[in-house]
C-alpha positions as CSV (number, residue, x, y, z in Angstrom):
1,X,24.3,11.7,-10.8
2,X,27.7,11.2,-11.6
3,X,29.6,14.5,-12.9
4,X,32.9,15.1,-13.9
5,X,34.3,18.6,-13.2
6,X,36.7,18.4,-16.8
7,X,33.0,17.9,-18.1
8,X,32.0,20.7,-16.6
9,X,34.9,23.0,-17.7
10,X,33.9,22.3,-21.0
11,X,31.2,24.6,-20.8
12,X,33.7,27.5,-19.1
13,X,36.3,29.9,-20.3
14,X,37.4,30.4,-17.5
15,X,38.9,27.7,-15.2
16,X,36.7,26.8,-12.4
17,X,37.9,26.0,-8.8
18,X,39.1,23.1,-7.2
19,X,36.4,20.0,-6.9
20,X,36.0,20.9,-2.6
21,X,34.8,24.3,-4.0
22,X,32.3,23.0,-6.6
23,X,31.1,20.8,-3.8
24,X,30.5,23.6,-1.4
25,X,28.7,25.3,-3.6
26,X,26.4,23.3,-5.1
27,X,25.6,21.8,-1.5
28,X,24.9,25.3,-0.3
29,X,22.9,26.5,-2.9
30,X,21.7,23.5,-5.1
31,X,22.1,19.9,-4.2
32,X,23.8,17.4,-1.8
33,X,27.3,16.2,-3.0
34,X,27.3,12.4,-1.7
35,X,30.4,11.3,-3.1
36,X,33.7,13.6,-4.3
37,X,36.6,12.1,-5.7
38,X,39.6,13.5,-7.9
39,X,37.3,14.8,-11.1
40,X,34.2,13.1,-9.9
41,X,31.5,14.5,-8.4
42,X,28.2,12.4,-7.4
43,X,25.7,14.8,-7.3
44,X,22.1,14.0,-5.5
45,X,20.1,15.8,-7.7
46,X,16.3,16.1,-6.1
47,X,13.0,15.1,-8.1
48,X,12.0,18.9,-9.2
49,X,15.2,19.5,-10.5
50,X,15.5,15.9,-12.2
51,X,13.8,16.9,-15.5
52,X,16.5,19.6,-16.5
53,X,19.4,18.4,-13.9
54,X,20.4,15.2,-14.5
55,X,23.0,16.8,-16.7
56,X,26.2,17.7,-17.0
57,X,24.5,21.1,-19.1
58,X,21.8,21.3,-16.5
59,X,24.1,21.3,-13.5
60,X,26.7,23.2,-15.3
61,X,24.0,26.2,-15.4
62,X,23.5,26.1,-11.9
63,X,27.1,26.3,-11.2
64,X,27.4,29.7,-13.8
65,X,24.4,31.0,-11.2
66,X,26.3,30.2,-8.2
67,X,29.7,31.2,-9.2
68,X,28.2,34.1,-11.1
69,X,30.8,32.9,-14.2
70,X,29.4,33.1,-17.5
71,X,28.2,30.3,-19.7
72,X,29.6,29.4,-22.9
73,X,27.9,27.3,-25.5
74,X,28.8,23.8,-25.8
75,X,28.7,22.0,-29.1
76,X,30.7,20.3,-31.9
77,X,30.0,22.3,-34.9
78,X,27.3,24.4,-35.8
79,X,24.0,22.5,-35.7
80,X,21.1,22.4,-38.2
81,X,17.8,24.1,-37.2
82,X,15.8,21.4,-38.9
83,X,16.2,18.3,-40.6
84,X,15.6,16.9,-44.0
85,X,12.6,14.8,-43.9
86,X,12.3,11.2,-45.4
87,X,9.6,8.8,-46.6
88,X,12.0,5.8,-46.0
89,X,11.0,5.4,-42.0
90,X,7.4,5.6,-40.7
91,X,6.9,6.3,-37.1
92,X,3.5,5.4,-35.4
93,X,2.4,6.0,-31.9
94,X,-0.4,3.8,-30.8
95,X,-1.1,5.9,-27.5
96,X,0.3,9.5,-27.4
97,X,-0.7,9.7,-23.6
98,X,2.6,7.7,-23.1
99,X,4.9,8.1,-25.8
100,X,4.6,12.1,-26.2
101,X,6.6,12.3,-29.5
102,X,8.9,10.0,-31.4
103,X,11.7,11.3,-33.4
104,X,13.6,8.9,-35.9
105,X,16.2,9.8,-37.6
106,X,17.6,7.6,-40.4
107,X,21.6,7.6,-41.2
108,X,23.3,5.5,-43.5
109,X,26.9,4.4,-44.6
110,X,28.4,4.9,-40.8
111,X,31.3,3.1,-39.7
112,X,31.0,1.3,-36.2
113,X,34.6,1.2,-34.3
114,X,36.0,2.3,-31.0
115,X,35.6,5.6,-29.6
116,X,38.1,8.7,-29.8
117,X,39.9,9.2,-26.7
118,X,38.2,12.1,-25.6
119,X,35.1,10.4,-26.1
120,X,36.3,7.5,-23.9
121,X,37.4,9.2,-21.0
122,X,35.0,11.3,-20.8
123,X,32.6,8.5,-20.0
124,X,35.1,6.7,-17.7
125,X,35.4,9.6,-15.4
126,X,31.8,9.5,-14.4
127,X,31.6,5.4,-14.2
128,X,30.8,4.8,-18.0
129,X,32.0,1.9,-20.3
130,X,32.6,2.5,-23.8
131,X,31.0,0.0,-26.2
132,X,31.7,1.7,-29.9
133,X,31.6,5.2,-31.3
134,X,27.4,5.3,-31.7
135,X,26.5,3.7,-28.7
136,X,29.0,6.4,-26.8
137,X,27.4,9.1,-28.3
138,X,24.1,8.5,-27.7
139,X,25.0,7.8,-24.0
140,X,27.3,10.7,-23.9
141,X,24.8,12.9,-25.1
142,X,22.3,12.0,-22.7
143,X,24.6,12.3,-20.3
144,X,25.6,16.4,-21.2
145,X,21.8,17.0,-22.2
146,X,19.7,15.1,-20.1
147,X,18.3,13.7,-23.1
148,X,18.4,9.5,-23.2
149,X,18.8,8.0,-26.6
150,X,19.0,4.8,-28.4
151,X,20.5,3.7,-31.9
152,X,18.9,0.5,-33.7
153,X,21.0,-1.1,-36.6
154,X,18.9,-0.6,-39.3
155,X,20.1,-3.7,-41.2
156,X,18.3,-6.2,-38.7
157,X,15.2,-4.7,-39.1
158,X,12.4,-5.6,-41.7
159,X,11.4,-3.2,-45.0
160,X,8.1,-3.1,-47.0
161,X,8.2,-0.7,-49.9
162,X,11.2,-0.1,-48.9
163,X,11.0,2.3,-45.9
164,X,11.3,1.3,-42.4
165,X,8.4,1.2,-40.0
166,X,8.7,2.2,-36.1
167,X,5.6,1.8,-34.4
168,X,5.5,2.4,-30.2
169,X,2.7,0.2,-28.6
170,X,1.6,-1.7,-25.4
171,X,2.9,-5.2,-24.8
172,X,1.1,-7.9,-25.7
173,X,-0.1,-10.7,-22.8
174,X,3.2,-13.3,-23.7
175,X,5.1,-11.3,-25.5
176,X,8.5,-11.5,-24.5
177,X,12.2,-9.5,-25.4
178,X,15.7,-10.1,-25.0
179,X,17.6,-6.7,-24.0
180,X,21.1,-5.9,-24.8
181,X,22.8,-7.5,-21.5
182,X,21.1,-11.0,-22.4
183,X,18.3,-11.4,-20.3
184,X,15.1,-12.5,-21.4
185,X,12.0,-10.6,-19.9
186,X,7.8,-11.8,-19.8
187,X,6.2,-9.0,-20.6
188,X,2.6,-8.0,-19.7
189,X,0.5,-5.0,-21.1
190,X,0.8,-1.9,-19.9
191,X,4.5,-1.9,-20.6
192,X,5.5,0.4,-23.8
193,X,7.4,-1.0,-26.4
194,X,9.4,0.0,-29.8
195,X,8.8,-2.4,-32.2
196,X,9.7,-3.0,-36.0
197,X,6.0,-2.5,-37.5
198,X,7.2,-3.7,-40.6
199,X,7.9,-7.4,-38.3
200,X,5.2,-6.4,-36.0
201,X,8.3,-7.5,-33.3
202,X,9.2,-5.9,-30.4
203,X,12.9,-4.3,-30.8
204,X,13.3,-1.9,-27.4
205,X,11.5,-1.4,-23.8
206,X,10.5,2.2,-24.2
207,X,12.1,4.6,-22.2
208,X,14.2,1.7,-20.5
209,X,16.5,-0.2,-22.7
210,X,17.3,-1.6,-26.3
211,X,16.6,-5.1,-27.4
212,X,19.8,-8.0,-28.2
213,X,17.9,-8.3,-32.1
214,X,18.5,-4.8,-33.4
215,X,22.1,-4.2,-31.4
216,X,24.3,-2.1,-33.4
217,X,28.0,-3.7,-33.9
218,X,31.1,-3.9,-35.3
219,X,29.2,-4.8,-38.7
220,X,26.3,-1.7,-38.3
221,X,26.3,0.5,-41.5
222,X,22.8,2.0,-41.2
223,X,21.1,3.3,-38.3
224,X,17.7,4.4,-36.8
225,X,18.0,6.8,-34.4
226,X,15.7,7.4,-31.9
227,X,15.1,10.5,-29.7
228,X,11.6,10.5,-27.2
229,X,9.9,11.9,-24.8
230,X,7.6,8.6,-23.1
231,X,5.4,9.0,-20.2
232,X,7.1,9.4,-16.7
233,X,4.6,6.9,-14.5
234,X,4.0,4.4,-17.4
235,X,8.0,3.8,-17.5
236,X,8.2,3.7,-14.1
237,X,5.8,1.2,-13.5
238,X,7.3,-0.8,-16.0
239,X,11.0,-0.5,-14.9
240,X,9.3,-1.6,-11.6
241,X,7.6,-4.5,-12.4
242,X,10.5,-6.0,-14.8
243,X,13.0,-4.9,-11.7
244,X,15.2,-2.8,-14.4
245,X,16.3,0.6,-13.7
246,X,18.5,2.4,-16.2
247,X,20.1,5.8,-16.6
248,X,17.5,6.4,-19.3
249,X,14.2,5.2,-17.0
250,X,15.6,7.2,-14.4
251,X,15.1,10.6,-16.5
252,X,11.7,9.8,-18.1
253,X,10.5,8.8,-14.9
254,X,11.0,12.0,-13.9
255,X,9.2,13.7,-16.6
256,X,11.8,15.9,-18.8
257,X,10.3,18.0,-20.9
258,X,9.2,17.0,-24.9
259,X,11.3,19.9,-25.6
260,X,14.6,18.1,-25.2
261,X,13.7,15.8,-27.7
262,X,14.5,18.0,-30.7
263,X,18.4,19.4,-29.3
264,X,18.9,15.9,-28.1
265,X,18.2,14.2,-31.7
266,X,20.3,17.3,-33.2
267,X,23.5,17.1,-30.9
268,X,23.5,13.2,-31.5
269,X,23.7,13.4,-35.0
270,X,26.1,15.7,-35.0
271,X,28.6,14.0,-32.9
272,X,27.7,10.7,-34.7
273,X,28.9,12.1,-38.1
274,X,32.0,13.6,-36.5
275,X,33.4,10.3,-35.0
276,X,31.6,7.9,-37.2
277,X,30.8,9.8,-40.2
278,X,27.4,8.3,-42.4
279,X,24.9,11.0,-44.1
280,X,21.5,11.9,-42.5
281,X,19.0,10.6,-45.1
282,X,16.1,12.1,-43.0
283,X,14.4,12.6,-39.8
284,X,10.7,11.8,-38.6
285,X,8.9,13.6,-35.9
286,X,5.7,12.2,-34.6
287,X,4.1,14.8,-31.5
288,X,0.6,14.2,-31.7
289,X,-0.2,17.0,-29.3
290,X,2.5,19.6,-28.5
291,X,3.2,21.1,-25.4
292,X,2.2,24.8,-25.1
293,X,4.6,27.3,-24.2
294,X,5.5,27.6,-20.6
295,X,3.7,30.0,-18.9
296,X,5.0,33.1,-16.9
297,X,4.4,33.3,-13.1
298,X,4.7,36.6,-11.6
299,X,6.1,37.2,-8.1
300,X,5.9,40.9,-6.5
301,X,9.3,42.1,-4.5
302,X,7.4,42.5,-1.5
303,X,6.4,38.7,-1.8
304,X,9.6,37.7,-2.3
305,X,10.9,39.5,0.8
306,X,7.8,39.0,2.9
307,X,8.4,34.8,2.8
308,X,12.2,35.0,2.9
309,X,11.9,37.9,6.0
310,X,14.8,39.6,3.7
311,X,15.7,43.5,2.5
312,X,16.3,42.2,-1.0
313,X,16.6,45.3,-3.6
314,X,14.7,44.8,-7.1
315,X,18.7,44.8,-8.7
316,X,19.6,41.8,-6.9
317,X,16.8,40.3,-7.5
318,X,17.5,41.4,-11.1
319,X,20.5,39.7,-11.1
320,X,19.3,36.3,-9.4
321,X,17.3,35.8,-12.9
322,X,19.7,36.9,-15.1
323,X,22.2,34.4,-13.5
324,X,19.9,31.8,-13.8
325,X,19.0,32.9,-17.7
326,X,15.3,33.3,-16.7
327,X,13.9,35.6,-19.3
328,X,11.8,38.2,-17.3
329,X,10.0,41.5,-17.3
330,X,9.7,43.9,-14.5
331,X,6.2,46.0,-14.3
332,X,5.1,47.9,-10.8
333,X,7.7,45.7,-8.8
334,X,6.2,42.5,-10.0
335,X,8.6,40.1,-11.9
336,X,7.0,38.3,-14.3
337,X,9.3,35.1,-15.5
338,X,8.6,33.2,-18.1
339,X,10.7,29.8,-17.8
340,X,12.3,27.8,-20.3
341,X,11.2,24.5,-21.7
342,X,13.6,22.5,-19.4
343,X,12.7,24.4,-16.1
344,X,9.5,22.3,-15.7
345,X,9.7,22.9,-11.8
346,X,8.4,26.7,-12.2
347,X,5.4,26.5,-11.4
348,X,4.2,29.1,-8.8
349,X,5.3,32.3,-7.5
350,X,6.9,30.1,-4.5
351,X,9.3,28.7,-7.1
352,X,10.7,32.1,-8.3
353,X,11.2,32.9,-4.0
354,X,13.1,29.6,-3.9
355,X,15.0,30.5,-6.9
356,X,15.7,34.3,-5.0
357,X,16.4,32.3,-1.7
358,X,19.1,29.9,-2.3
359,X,20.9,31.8,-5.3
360,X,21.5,35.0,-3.4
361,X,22.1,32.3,-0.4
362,X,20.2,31.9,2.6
363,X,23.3,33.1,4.9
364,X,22.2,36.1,3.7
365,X,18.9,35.9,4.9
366,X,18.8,38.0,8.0
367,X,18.0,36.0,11.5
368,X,14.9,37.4,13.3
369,X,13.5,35.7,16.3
370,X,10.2,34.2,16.9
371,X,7.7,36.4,18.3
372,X,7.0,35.2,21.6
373,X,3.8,33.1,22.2
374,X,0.8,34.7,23.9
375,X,-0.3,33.0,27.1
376,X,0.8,30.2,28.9
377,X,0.8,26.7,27.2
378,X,-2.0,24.1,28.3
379,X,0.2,21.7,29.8
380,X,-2.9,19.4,31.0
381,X,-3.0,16.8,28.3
382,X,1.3,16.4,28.2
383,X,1.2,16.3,31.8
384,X,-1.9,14.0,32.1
385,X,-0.4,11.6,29.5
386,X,3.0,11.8,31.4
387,X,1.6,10.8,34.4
388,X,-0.5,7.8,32.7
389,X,2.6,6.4,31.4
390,X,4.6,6.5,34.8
391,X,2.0,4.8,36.4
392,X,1.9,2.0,34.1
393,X,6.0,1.7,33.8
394,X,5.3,1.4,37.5
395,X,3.2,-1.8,37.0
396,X,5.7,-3.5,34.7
397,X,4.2,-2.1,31.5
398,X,6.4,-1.1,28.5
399,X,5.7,1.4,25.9
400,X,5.3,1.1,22.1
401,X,5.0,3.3,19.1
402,X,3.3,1.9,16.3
403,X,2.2,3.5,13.2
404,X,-0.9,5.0,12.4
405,X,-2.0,3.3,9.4
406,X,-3.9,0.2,8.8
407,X,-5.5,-2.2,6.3
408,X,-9.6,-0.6,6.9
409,X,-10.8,2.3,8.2
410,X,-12.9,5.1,8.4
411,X,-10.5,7.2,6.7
412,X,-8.7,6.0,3.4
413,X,-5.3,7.8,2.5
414,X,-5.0,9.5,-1.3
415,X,-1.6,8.5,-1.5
416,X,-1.0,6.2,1.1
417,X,2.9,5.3,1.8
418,X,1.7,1.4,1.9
419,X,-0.5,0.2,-0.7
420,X,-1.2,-2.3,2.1
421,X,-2.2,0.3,4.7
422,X,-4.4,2.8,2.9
423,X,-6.2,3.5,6.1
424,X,-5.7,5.9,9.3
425,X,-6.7,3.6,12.4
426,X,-9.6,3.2,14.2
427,X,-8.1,2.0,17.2
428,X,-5.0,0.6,18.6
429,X,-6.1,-3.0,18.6
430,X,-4.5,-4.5,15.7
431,X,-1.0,-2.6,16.2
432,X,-1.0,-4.1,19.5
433,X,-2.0,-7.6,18.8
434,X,0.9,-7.4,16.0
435,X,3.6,-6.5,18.6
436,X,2.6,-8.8,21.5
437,X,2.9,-11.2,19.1
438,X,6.7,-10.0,17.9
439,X,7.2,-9.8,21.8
440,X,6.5,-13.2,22.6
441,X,8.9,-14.6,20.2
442,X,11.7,-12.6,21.7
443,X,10.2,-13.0,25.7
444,X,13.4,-15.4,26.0
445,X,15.5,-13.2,25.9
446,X,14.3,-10.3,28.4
447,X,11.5,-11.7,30.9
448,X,11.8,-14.5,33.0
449,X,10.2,-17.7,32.4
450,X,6.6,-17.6,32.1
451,X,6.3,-14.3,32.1
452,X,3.9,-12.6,29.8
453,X,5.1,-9.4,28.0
454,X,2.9,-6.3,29.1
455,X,2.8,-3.5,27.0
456,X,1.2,-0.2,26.6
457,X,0.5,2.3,24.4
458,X,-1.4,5.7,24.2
459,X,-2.2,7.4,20.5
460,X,-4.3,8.8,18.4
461,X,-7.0,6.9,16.8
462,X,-9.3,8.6,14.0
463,X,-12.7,7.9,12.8
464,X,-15.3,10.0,11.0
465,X,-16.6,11.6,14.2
466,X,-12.4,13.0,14.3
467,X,-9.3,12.3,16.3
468,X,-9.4,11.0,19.7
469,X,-6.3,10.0,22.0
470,X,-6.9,6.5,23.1
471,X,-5.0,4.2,25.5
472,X,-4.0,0.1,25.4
473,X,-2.7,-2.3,27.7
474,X,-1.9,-6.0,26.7
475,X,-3.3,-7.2,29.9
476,X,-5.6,-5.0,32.8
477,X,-3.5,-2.4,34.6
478,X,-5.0,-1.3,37.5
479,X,-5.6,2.5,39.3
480,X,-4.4,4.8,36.3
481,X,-5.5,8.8,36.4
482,X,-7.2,10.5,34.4
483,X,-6.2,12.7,32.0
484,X,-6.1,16.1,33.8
485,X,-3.7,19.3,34.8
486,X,-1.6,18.6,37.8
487,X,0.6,21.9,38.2
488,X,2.8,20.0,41.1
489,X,3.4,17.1,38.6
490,X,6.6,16.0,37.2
491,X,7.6,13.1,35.0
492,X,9.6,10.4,37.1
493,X,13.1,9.8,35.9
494,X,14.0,5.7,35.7
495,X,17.4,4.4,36.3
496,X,18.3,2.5,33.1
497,X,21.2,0.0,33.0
498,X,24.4,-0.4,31.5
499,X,24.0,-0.9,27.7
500,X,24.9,-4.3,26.2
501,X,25.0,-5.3,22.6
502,X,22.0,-7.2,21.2
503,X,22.3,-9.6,18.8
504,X,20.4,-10.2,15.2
505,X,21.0,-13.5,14.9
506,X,18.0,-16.0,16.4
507,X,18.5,-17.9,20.0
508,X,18.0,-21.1,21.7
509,X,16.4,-22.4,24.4
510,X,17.1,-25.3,26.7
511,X,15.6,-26.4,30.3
512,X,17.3,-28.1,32.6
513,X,16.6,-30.0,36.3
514,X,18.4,-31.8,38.6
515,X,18.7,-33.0,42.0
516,X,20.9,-31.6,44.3
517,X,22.9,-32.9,47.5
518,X,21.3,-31.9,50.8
519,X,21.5,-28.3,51.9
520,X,22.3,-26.7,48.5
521,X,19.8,-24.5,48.3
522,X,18.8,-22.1,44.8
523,X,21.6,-19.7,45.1
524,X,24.0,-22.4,45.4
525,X,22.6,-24.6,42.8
526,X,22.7,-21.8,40.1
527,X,26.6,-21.1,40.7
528,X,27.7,-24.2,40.0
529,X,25.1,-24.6,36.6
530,X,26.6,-20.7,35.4
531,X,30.2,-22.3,36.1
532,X,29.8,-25.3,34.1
533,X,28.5,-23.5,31.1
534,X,30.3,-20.1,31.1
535,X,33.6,-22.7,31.0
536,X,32.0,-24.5,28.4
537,X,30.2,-21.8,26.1
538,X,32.6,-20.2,23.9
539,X,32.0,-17.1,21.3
540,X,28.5,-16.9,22.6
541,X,26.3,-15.9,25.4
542,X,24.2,-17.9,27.7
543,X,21.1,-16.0,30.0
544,X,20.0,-18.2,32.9
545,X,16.4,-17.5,34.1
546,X,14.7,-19.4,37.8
547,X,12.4,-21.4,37.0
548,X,11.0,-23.7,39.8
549,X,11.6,-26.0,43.2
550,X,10.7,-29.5,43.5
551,X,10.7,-31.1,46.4
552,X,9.9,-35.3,46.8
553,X,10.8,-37.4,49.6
554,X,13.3,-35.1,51.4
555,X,14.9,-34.3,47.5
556,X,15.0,-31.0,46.2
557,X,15.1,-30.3,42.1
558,X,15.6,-27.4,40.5
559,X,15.1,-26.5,37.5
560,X,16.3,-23.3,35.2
561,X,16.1,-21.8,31.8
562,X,19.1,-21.7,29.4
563,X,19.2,-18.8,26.1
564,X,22.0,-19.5,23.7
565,X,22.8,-16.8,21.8
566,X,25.8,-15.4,19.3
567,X,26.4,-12.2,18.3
568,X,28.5,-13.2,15.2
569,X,26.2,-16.2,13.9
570,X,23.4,-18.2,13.9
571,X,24.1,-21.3,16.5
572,X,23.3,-24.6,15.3
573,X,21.2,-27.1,17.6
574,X,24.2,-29.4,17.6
575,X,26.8,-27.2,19.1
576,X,24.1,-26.4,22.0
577,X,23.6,-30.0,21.9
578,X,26.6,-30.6,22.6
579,X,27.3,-27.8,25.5
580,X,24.6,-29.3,27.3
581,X,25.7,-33.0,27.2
582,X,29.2,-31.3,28.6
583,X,26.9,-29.4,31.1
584,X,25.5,-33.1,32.5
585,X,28.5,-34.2,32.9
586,X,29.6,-31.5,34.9
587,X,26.9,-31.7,37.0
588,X,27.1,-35.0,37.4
589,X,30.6,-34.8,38.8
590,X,30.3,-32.2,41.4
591,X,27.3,-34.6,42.7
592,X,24.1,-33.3,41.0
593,X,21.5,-35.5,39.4
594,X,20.1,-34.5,35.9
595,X,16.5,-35.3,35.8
């Protein structure tokens, strides 16, 4: 995420150090910085922390814990603890499992224009266009909060009895929407949508982005505001399947908590009456089922020391929650924390160690070596498989590494890494097959004419009876060991040679034969063919292979393999075409005969 550090200082009395600082310390005690520039910060913020710190208030919190600097509070004016309620918008939910509350607020009489300055460069310095005062603010507050947003111009959409009617279902098979930045999209169930009830037409792609036919502009007056919490792998899967990421996907995807929905709708509104004034006719708050209170996970001192191998006194602990603003009580050395709604990833006493851990800072984390191991290690099975492997590098072989998945077998994966691989392999048949195949296409390039690629490989197969290590050879190999411990044995070392630059782009392949003048023999005849070509082939590279002698009525042929090959492009058969007419004629002159 994007971060500005003025941002940032907005939530400090007291200044905060230079950008390289910040970055240190959030890298050492929080996140990776991947990008720091002038006022910007791009912060990698990792999945558990997405929910509460994809946020300039989130991260900002973490930076108070780090730095130990106190907190302020951050907001316009002093905010309402509820709203007034209205009969004028209806909000339906057709399936709370994936829209987990709806809040709509209704505002009329606000006037759409540009946006302050402060509101403007604000969202410039984290890579932000401004669009008007309301859109701004809804992304600006997302943006401070971690809460996403979305304003619908009231005027476009239908009324019965005059109220308003928002209603979040599933797609319908052919429906289809036009979002904000002009493209049209198919839609298929499964994908949540906002829709004007009223029109029973769909208006916004929930939890991803807002539809062209309710786009507030220059002419907006009233507005539906809308503040939700919508099911993390339901807008996944459909940011996926219509290839549309957003800021806003990003953070439902990764599940922040229904909490945020209320301080999100409250800080908007706010903001939106300061730069663009309008009154709040009322607010509508559909949570079908709310969330229970977090609950608090205890950790004991001696845990906490015992994982991190530390000497940490209960007062520093202590202070690592305080820091952090975890509300906690302390009874028999036991700290039992109860999180707030935002810090979803506090879970298990594990979490509160973490928390400890990288606060206090694992540099303070006294080093202690590892106890020694008892007994010698079995060296048998490395040693045997050492020895296998020498022996077949011996006969020609060349090793592989494949993965252990595949499409069946006797063991299917719960949450397999390809949906196309949900299975652990059975054997090492199918890996192999694959790669002699990939082999041969390339064979050009590294073997000599008509020679067959040979490859090996030894892994672990598993079936329901368990593992077993298995070997594989692409052809037989013959004489190889057992697998067995041979004290004296030693893995051989192999001479490689000097490294050259492989190309990605594809090569070509062109056989040639001629006749040559009496007592020229192979050596001889493959001088002057590497002459003529090396003069003629230019920006590219050109392997000559052997391939055979022919000999008829006192005449000896030969004949040998040509690969054409760039390493800047793709060569076209013309060019080599071409080369190889120029190679005839060369040949020709210094008295070969092209057959």
């Amino acid at each position: 995420m994007k971060i500005s550090r003025n941002w940032l200082q907005t939530y400090f009395d007291k200044p905060l150090p230079d950008a390289e600082t910040i970055a240190d310390a959030y890298t050492f005690h929080a996140f990776e910085i991947e990008e720091a520039a002038g006022d910007m910060m791009d912060v990698k913020v990792l999945p558990n922390r997405a929910a509460d710190c994809l946020s300039h208030l989130g991260l900002a919190k973490e930076l108070s814990a780090i730095l130990d600097l106190p907190i302020k509070e951050h907001s316009p004016r002093e905010l309402p603890a509820e709203f007034p309620t209205t009969d004028k918008l209806l909000v339906t939910i057709e399936d709370p499992k994936k829209c987990v509350r709806y809040m709509g607020a209704l505002v009329r009489g606000a006037k759409v224009g540009p946006s302050p300055a402060w509101l403007k460069e604000a969202l410039e310095a984290v890579g932000q266009r401004s669009i008007n005062n309301i859109v701004d603010a809804t992304n600006y507050v997302m943006l401070n909060i971690g809460q996403p947003l979305h304003a619908f111009d009231a005027g476009k959409l239908a009324q019965k009895n005059g109220a308003y009617a928002i209603k979040v279902r599933g797609a319908r098979e052919g429906e289809k929407i036009t979002t904000l930045s002009g493209e049209e999209y198919a839609l298929v169930p499964n994908i949540q949508l906002i829709t004007d009830a009223n029109a029973d037409a769909p208006v916004a792609l929930a939890g991803i982005k807002g539809g062209k036919s309710a786009e507030v502009d220059e002419h907006t007056t009233d507005l539906i505001i809308e503040s939700a919490n919508f099911d993390g792998t339901t807008t996944r899967r459909a940011a996926q399947a219509l290839k549309l990421f957003t800021d806003a996907s990003l953070r439902f995807q990764n599940r922040p908590s229904p909490g945020l929905v209320f301080p999100g709708m409250r800080n908007v509104l706010a903001l939106i009456q300061d730069i663009a004034g309008g009154e709040v006719t009322g607010v509508v708050d559909e949570y079908p089922a709310p969330a229970s209170a977090p609950a608090p996970v205890s950790v004991s001192l001696e845990k906490i020391n015992g994982v991190l191998g530390s000497n940490f006194s209960r007062e520093e602990v202590e202070n690592v929650f305080k820091r952090l603003a975890l509300p906690y009580m302390v009874v028999n050395d036991a700290f039992a924390v109860t999180p707030p709604f935002e810090r979803t990833d506090i879970t298990i006493p594990e979490d509160l160690v973490e928390e400890v851990g990288r606060i206090i800072g694992y540099d303070k984390v006294p080093a202690t070596e590892l106890p020694p191991l008892a007994g010698a290690p079995d060296q048998a099975r490395f040693r045997g498989i050492e020895r296998m492997k020498d022996q077949l590098v011996e006969q020609g072989f060349i090793e592989i590494s494949t993965q252990s998945f595949a499409k069946k077998g006797d063991i299917v994966l719960a949450n397999p890494l390809d949906k196309n691989m949900p299975a652990l392999r059975t054997n090492l048949d199918e890996n192999m097959n694959a790669a002699l195949a990939r082999a041969k296409l390339n064979a050009p390039l590294v073997l000599a004419p008509n020679q067959k690629p040979k490859l090996f490989e030894i892994g672990t197969t598993f079936t329901k009876d368990g593992e077993r290590l298995a070997t594989i050879t692409s052809e037989p190999a013959s004489n190889l060991s057992e697998i067995k411990d041979e004290p004296d044995y030693a893995p051989k070392q192999y001479e490689l040679g000097a490294y050259k630059p492989f190309s990605v782009y594809p090569f070509i392949v062109r056989d040639i034969a001629f006749w040559v003048p009496e007592g020229v023999g192979e050596d001889a005849a493959r001088k002057t063919l590497e002459i003529s070509v090396m003069d003629l082939a230019d920006n590219f590279s050109v392997t000559i292979d052997f391939l055979d002698r022919f000999e008829k009525e006192g005449r000896v042929s030969y004949a040998f393999r040509l690969v054409f090959q760039s390493l800047e492009r793709t060569l076209t058969d013309e060019e080599v075409n071409g080369v190889m007419e120029r190679v005839y004629e060369t040949l020709k002159k210094a008295g070969f005969e092209v057959r």
